[in-house]
N, C-alpha and C positions, 0 to 999 in steps of 0.2 A: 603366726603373724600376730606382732601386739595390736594395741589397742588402736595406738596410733598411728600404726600402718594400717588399718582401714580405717582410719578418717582420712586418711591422707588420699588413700583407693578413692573411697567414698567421693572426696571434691573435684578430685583428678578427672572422675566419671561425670559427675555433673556440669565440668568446665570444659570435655569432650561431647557431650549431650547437648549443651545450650550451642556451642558453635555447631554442628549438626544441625538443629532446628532454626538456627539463624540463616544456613548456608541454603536452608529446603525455602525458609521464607524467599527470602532474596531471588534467589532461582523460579521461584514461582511469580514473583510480582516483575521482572525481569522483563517481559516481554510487553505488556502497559506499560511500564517505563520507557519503555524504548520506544514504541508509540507514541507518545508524548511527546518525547525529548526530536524522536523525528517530526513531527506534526511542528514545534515549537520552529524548528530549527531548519526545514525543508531538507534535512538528511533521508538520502536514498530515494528522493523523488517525492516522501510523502507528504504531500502538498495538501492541506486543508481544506473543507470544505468550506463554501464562503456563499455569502448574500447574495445573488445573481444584481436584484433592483439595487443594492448597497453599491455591488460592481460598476455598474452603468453608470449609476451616480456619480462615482469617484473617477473615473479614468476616462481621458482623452484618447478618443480613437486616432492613430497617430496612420494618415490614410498615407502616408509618402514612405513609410517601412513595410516591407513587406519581406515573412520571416516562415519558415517550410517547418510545419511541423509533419517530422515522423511519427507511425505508429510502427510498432514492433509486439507480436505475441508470441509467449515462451511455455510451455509445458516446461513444470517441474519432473523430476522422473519418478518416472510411474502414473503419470497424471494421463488417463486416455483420453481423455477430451479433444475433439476438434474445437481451436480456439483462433482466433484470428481479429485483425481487422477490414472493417466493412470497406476505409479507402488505406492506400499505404502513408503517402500525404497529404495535407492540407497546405495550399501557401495561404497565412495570414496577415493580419493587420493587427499589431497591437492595438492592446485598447476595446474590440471588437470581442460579443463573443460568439462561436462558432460549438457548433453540434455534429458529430457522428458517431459512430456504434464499432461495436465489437459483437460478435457472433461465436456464438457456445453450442457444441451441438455434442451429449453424453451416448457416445454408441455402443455403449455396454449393455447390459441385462436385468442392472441392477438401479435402482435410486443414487443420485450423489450430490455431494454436494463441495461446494468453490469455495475459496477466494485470492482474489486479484491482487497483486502485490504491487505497485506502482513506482516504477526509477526512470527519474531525467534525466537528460545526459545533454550539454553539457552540466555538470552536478552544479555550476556557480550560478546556471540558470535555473536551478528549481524551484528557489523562492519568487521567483517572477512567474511561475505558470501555476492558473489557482482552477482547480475544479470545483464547478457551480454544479453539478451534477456528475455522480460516477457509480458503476457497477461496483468499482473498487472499495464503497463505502459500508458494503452490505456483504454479506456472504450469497451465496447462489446456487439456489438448489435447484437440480433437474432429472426429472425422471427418467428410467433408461429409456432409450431415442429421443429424447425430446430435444430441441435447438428453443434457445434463444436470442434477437435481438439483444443488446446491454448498451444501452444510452451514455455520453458522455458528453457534458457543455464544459467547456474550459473558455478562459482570456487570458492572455497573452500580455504583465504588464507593460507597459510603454516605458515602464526606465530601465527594461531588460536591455542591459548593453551592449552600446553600438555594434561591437566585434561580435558578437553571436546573430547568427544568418539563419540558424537551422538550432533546433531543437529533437532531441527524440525521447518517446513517450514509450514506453515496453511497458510490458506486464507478464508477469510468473503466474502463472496461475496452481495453484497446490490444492490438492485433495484435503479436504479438514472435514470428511463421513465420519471417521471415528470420533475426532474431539466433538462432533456436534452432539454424536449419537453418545460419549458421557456424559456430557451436561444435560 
């Protein structure tokens, strides 16, 4: 091979190397992104943590609506957890805000640890439902047998539209012991 058939190798390898490490970048930062962009955007439910006293402040309890929030809980597979919620609904009042739980119970042998993944349904209603407190915010570690209560304060804003009657609130819950236990 001449000379300039390995320079030519030579660039070819470095301009398959640098996309390679761009594609590993990208891929890693991928998932924060996407976080964000849902956190921005109320995509998939995930709705932002917010001021509770700011909340109160801003929004009129609108006492003559009254809107059924579901709760819904899912095991990822593979995930043994008993997971649940504490009521199936709440009927509320925009505007208001309103408290209950979710219940964890790891009946394995072992240590483990959560977290909660958050989707609305109807999806045009998710930017109107804001949690002031969530399990969902934190990961959730529990030791084998141990159960937890997991608190959640939401409001319901009042210019969630007329046509939505019911909302429903799920959560995935997924195993993340290993990614904890690399970092």
């Amino acid at each position: 091979m001449t000379a300039a058939g390995h320079k030519r190798n030579g660039r070819s390898f470095a301009r398959v190397a640098m996309v390679a490490v761009a594609m590993f970048g990208f891929g890693y930062l991928l998932v924060p992104l996407y976080d964000v962009f849902c956190e921005i955007t109320g995509l998939n439910g995930k709705t932002g943590r917010i001021d509770e006293a700011a909340v109160v402040a801003r929004y009129e309890p609108d006492v003559s609506r009254v809107i059924t929030v579901q709760f819904v809980a899912n095991n990822n597979v593979g995930m043994p957890w008993e997971f649940g919620p504490s009521v199936a609904s709440l009927e509320v009042h925009p505007g208001q805000i309103y408290a209950t739980s979710f219940t964890a119970r790891n009946p394995t042998g072992h240590n483990m640890v959560a977290q909660a993944v958050p989707s609305v349904a109807p999806n045009k209603a998710s930017r109107y439902f804001n949690k002031t407190e969530c399990f969902c915010f934190n990961q959730q570690p529990l030791a084998a047998g141990e159960s937890k209560d997991m608190p959640l304060r939401f409001i319901v804003d009042p210019k969630l539209p007329r046509d939505v009657r019911t909302l429903t609130l799920a959560y995935t819950i997924f195993d993340v012991t290993q990614q904890v236990a690399v970092n």
